[in-house]
N, C-alpha and C positions, 0 to 999 in steps of 0.2 A: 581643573578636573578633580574627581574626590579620589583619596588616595586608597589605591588597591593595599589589600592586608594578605599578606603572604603568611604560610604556615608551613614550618619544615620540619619532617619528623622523622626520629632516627637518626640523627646527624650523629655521626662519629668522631670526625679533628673538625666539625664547622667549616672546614672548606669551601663546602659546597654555599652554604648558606651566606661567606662572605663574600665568596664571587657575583652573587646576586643584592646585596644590601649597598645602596648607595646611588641605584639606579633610582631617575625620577620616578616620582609617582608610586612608589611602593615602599609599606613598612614591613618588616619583616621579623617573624617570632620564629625564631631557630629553638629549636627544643632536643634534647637527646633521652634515652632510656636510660643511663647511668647519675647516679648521685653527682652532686658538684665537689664533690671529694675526689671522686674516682675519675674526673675529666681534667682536673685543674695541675693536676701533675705530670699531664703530658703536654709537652711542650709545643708543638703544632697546633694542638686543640686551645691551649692557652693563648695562643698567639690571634689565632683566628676569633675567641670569645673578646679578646680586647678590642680589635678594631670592629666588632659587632658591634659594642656597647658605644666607643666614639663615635661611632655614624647615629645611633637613635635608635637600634636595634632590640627586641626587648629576646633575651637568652634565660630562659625556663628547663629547669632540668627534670628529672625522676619522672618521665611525660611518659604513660602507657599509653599506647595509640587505638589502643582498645576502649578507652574511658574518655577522650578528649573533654567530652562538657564536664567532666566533672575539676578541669584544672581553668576553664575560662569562665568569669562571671556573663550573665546571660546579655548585657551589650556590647560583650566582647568575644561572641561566639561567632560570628559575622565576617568567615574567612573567602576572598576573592579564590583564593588558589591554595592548594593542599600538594607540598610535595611530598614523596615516601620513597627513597630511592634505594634501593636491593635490600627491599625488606627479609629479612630471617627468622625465625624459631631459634637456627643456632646448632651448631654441634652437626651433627648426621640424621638430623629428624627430616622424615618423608616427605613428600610432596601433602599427605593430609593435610599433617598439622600445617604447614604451611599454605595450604587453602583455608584451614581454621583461623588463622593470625589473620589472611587479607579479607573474611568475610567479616571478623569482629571489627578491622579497621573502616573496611568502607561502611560497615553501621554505623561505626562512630562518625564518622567524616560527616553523614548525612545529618548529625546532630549539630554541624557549626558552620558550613558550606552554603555561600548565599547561594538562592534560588541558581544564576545564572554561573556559579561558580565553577572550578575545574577543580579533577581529582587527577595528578599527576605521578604515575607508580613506572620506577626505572627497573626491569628485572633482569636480568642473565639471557645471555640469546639460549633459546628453546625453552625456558620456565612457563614463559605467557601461554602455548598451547595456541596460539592465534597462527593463518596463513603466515602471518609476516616475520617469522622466525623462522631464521636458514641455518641448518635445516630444521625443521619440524618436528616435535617430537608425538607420540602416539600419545592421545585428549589424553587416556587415564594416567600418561606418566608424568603429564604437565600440571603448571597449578591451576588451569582451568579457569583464567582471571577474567574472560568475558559472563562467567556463568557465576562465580563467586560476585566479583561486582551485581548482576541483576538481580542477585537476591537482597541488595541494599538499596534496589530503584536505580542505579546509575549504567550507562550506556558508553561504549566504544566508539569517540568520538574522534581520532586521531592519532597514530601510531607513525613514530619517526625514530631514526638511529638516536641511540646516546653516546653523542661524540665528547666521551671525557678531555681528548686532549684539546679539546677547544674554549673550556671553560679554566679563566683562568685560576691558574693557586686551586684548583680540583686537584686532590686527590683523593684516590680512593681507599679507605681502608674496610678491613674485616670484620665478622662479627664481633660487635662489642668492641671494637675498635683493636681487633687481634692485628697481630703483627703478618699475615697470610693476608691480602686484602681478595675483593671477587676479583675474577676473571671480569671487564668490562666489555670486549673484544665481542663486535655483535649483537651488544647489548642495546634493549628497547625502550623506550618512553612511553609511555602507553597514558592516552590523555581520556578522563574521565567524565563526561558530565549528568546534571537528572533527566532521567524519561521522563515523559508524562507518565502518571499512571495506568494502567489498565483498564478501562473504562467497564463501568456496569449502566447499563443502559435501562428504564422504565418501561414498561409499555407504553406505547403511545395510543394515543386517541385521535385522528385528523377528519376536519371537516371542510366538508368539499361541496358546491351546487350540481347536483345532480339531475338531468327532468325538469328543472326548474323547481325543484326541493331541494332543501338542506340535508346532506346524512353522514353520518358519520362512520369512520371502522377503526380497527386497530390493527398498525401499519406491521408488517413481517417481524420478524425478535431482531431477525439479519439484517433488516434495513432501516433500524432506525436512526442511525447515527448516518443515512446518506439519502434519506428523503427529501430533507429541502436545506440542501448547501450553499445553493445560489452561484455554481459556477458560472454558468454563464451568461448572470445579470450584468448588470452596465458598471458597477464598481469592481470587479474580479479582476485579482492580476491571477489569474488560475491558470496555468497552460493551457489547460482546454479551450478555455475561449477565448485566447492570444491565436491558439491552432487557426478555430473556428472562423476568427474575424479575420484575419491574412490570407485564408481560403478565398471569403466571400469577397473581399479587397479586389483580390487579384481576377476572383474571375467576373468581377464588375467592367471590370476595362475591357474586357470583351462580348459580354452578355447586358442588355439590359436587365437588371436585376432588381427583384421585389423581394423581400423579408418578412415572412408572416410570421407575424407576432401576436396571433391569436393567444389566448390561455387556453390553452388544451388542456382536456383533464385527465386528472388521472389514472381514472378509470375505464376500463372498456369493459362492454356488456356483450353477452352472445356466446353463437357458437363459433369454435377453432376446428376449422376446414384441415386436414392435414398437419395439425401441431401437435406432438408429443405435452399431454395437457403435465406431466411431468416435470415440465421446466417452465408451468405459469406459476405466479403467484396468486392464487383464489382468494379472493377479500367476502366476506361477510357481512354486508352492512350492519350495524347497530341497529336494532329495538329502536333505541330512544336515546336522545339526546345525552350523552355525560358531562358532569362538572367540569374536567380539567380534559380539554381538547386543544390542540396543535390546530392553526389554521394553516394551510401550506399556501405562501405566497402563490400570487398568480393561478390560486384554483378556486379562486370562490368569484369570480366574475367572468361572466359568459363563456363560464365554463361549456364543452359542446360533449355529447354523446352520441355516438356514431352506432345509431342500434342498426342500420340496415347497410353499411359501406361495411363491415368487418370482414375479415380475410377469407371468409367465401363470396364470390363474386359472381352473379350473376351472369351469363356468358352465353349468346347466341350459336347456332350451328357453325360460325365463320370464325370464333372466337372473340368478336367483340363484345366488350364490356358494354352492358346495359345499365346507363347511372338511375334511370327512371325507374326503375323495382329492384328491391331489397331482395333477403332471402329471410329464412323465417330466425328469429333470436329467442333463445331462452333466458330468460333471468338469473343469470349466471355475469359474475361481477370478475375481474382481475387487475391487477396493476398493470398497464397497458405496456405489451414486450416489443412494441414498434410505432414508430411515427408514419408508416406505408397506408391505415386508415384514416389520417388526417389529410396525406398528399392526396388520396383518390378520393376525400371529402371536397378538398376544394378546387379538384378540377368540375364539378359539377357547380358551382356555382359560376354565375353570369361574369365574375370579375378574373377569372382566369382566362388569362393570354397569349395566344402561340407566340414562340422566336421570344416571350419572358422567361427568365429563371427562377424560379420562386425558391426561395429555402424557408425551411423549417427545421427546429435543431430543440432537442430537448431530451432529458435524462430518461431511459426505456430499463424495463428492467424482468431479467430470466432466470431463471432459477439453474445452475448449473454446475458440472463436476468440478473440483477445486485444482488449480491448475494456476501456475504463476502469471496466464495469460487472459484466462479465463473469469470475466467477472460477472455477479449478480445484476449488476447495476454501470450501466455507461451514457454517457454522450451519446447520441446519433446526429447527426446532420444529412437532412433529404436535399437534394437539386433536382428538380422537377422541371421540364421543358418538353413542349411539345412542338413537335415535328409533322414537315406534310409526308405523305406516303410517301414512300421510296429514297428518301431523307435521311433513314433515324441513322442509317450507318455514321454517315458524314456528322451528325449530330454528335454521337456517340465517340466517333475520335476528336472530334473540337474541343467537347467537355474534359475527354480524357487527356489530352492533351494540356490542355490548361489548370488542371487539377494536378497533375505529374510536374509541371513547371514549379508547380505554387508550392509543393514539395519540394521538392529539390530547392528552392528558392532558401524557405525556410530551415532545409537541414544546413545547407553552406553554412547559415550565420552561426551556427551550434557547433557542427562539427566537422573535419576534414575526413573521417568515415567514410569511405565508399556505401553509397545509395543505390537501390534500385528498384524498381517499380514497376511492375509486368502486368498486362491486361490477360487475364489467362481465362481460355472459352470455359464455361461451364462443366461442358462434356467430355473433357479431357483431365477433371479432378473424380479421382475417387473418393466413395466418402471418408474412408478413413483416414482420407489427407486432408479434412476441412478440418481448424478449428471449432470451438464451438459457436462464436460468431456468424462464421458462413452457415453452418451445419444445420442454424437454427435458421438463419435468412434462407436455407432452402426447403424450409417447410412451408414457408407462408405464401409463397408463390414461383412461378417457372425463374430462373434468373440465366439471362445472356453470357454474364462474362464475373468475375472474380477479379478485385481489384487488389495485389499482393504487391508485398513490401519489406526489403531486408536490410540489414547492416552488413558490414564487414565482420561485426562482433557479434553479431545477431543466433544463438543456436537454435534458428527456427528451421521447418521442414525445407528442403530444395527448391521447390517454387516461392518458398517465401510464405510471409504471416499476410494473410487475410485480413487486408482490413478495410475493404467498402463490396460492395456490386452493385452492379448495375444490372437493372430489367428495364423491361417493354411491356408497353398495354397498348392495343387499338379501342380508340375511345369513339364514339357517337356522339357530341354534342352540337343540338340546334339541328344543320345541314350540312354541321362539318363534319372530314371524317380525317384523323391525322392521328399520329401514334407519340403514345406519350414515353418520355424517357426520365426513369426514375437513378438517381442515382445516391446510392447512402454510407457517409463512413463512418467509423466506429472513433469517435475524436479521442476518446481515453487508449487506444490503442496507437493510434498517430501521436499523442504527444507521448506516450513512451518511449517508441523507435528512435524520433525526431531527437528526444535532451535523454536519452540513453538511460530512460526510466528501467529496471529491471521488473519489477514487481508491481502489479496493477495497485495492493494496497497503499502503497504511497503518497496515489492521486488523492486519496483520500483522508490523509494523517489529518489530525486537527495539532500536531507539532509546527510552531507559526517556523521554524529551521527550516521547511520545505520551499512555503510561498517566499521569503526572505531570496531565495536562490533566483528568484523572476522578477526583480523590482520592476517597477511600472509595466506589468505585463511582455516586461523582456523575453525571448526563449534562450533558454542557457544550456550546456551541459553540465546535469545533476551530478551534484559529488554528496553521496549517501553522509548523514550524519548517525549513525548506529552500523559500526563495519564488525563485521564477522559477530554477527548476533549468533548465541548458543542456538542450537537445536537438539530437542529429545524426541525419543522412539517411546509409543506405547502401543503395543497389538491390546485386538481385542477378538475374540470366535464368539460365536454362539450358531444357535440352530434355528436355519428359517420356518416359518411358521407351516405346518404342512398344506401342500395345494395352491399357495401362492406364490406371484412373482415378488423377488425382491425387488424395489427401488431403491436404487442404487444415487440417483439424483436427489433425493428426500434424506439418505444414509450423509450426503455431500453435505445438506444445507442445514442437517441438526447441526452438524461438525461445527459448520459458520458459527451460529449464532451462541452456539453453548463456549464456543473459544476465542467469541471475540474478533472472529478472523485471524485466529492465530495458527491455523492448523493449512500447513503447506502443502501437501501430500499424502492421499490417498493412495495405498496401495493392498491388491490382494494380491495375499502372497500362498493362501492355501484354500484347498475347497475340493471339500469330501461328501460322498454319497453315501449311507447304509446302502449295501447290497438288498438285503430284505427288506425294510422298512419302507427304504426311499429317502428317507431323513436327511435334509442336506445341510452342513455345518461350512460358515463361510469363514475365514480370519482374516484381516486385516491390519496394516500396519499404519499407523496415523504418526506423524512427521510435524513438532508444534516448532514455530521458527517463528518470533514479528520480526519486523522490518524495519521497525521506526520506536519499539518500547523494550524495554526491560522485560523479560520472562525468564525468571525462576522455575526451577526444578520443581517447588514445592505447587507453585502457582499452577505448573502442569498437573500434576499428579492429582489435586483438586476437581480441574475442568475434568480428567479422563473421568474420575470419577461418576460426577454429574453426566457426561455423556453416555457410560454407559447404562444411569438409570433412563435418561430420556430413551435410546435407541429400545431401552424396553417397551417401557410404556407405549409410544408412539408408532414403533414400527413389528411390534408384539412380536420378538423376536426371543429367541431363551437363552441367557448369557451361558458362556461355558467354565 
């Protein structure tokens, strides 16, 4: 195995650095901030530099940890691991300077740190400013080392006690090797390593068979890093389609089961019966052709457009659906927000079969408030079965039943969590107890029942997070007549619950630290690699346009795409009328957190920036 390069800096009597030199597989460069004048005549330090140098050890002095590359020549910059244990300024300087000293070092670090390397910083219990300092001290009195670190690209990847008395021949001494050494007692280790960067995404261009034409558009700002992922193609170890497939597994052994694996497109055309058009995404086709276009896997072959099944339905006196006439469509395009016109597409065709299961499962996407539960873009998977008249009930608890099992099944292997899973009637949720999931699944059509789901850790509402429903349709086809049972969950919302996902963005990191946690599409419980990520506060007021409504859903999805998805939290916090005028001024307080990257103070202050020109421009608003 090739041998790790260890880097110690700071080192006071070498102790520390002798304790660790000798172990396999590691060379190790002990370095101190003092002259070899000023170390060589104390006697501990002397002692500890001689058995450095007999084991192979290379001991470098006068090391400012501020400049590292300038004391390693450049194929020798190439350090596995970087230790820095109770770094100081020294004397009674403030928590500044001493935020100043650990942002110049982790720059430096970043100049000699292999790609996969660690940044190992030991500080005093309460300096870190992180949860896991007991107790805790107030952000501005601590040195603020998750937010210092992000401005050099490095992440919070592990924090554990620093048990001095376990490390042998440790001792610890004081600044500059003072005769006062730190306090160590609660003291943390705080383990470092690189984010990905922040991504700046292109517009894109994607082309799709449309009508049996070719056309093209240009895919949302907010969704082009989640258009075509490929979660849950045949090589994905994605939870999602580990969810997906152990669903359909399970309820094979009871249902005979079909799999449409049509390509459906991406687009649906028409009119939105009942949809707040507020949370579609409107696509524009292209003019004409452009040079550099995205093909999105699986959409350029029989591709299908559903101009006359869309979510107005034609419906007789008795409420049966009429599959044999349309209703009227306009020429009006969107990224299709459900798979419910594909399920009632291919109940009209001759190869659909009562007492079969059909599923259909693909990526649907809504434009929507920003909310840790709440995403643009998920998984759906339909279960479709029809039933003879007087049936669907018995139907409807089979499925639920075996859908509730197949859960349960799947959380056991994860986690020992208390589970629960409630069918709850339709009419006994108010709306402002649905998620935006449900909230949106009950625009497009009547729905039965609410299919809700909690943890024991879970801080979701009392009944639990929403994450499928199930409706009804009385169908006409041929001479038959039987009522069809739709049933749809939300798979990015199950496999959250399920491996104790917190935050929807994570489904979607391109950080390979995530999928690594699922080898061969195992399901596990997630243990975050980015813990206690900084977050900043930026308000912004201005004056609505007069006569118009704000959109508040449009306010949400500039946010997405101008930050990246870095923006956690929407909130208004004030909102005033002129008495005379009428003039209304809204403020809002916007909350930037990732979950999976590095985000700097500066990096924010940039996006609010830009956000607050777009929300000009775009939503003609007057900054205040």
């Amino acid at each position: 195995e090739p041998v790790r390069r260890v880097l110690l800096l700071g080192e006071g009597n070498f102790s520390f650095a002798a304790s660790l030199c000798g172990a396999a597989g590691i060379h190790v460069v002990a370095t101190c901030y003092e002259s070899e004048e000023e170390v060589s005549g104390r006697r501990r330090a002397a002692e500890s530099i001689r058995r450095l140098r007999e084991r192979g050890a290379e001991v470098v002095f006068s090391v400012d940890c501020t400049k590292l590359k300038d004391y390693f020549s450049p194929e020798q910059r190439e350090f596995d691991c970087i230790y820095f244990n109770f770094p100081h300024c020294g004397r009674k300087t403030g928590v500044v300077k001493n935020r100043e000293l650990l942002a110049h070092f982790f720059r430096s670090s970043a100049e000699v740190l292999t790609e996969e390397g660690e940044v190992h910083v030991a500080l005093c219990n309460g300096q870190g400013g992180t949860p896991a300092d007991q107790p805790r001290r107030e952000w501005h009195n601590s040195w603020q080392i998750v937010a210092v670190a992000a401005g050099a690209g490095f992440i919070l990847s592990n924090v554990h006690p620093f048990k001095a008395d376990t490390i042998h021949g440790y001792k610890c001494t004081g600044y500059r090797s003072q005769d006062k050494s730190f306090c160590v007692e609660g003291a943390l280790n705080h383990i470092f390593t690189r984010s990905m960067p922040l991504p700046y995404f292109k517009p894109m261009i994607c082309k799709i068979e449309l009508e049996s034409r070719e056309v093209s558009f240009q895919v949302p700002q907010v969704l082009v890093d989640k258009i075509n992922r490929g979660f849950l193609e045949l090589n994905s170890n994605h939870p999602v389609r580990t969810v997906k497939e152990k669903l359909t597994a399970e309820l094979s052994q009871v249902f005979p089961l079909q799999n449409i694996d049509y390509c459906f497109s991406l687009l649906h055309q028409g009119h939105l019966s009942g949809v707040c058009h507020s949370n579609i995404f409107w696509i524009i086709l292209s003019p004409e052709e452009t040079p550099r276009t995205e093909e999105i896997s699986n959409g350029l072959a029989n591709a299908i457009l559903f101009s006359e099944i869309d979510f107005c339905r034609d419906t007789d006196k008795n409420g049966w659906v009429n599959v044999q006439e349309g209703c009227h469509i306009s020429k009006q395009y969107y990224l299709r927000p459900s798979l419910l016109p594909y399920a009632q597409a291919i109940i009209q065709r001759g190869s659909f079969l009562p007492g079969t299961l059909h599923v259909l499962s693909g990526p649907v996407f809504r434009k929507c408030l920003i909310t840790p539960y709440s995403m643009p873009v998920f998984h759906e998977v339909v279960f479709v079965c029809a039933a003879n008249m007087g049936t669907e009930n018995s139907c409807i608890q089979m499925l639920m039943n075996n859908i509730k099992a197949s859960i349960y099944s799947l959380h056991q292997t994860v986690s020992s969590v208390k589970l629960s899973i409630n069918l709850q009637e339709a009419t006994s949720f108010e709306t402002t107890e649905l998620n935006d999931f449900a909230a949106f699944e009950s625009q497009l059509s009547k729905i039965q029942y609410f299919i809700c789901m909690e943890t024991a850790t879970s801080d979701s509402c009392e009944k639990g997070t929403c994450v499928g429903i199930i409706r009804t349709a009385h169908y006409k086809l041929v001479s038959s007549e039987f009522v069809v049972v739709f049933a749809s969950l939300n798979l990015d919302l199950l496999a959250m619950l399920i491996c104790g996902i917190s935050d929807w963005r994570m489904l979607w990191t391109s950080d390979t630290r995530f999928l690594c946690q699922f080898p061969r599409g195992e399901l596990r419980l997630f243990k975050s690699f980015s813990l206690y990520p900084p977050s900043y506060v930026h308000d912004v007021s201005f004056w609505v346009p007069d006569g118009e409504r704000f959109d508040e859903v449009a306010f949400h999805t500039i946010a997405r795409w101008v930050s990246g998805e870095t923006v956690i939290s929407i909130q208004l916090i004030d909102s005033f009328q002129q008495p005379v005028s009428g003039r209304k001024s809204l403020c809002y307080r916007l909350t930037f957190q990732s979950c999976d990257k590095a985000l700097s103070r500066q990096e924010v202050a940039e996006v609010q920036l830009l956000f607050r020109k777009e929300i000009s421009q775009r939503l003609r608003v007057t900054l205040r």
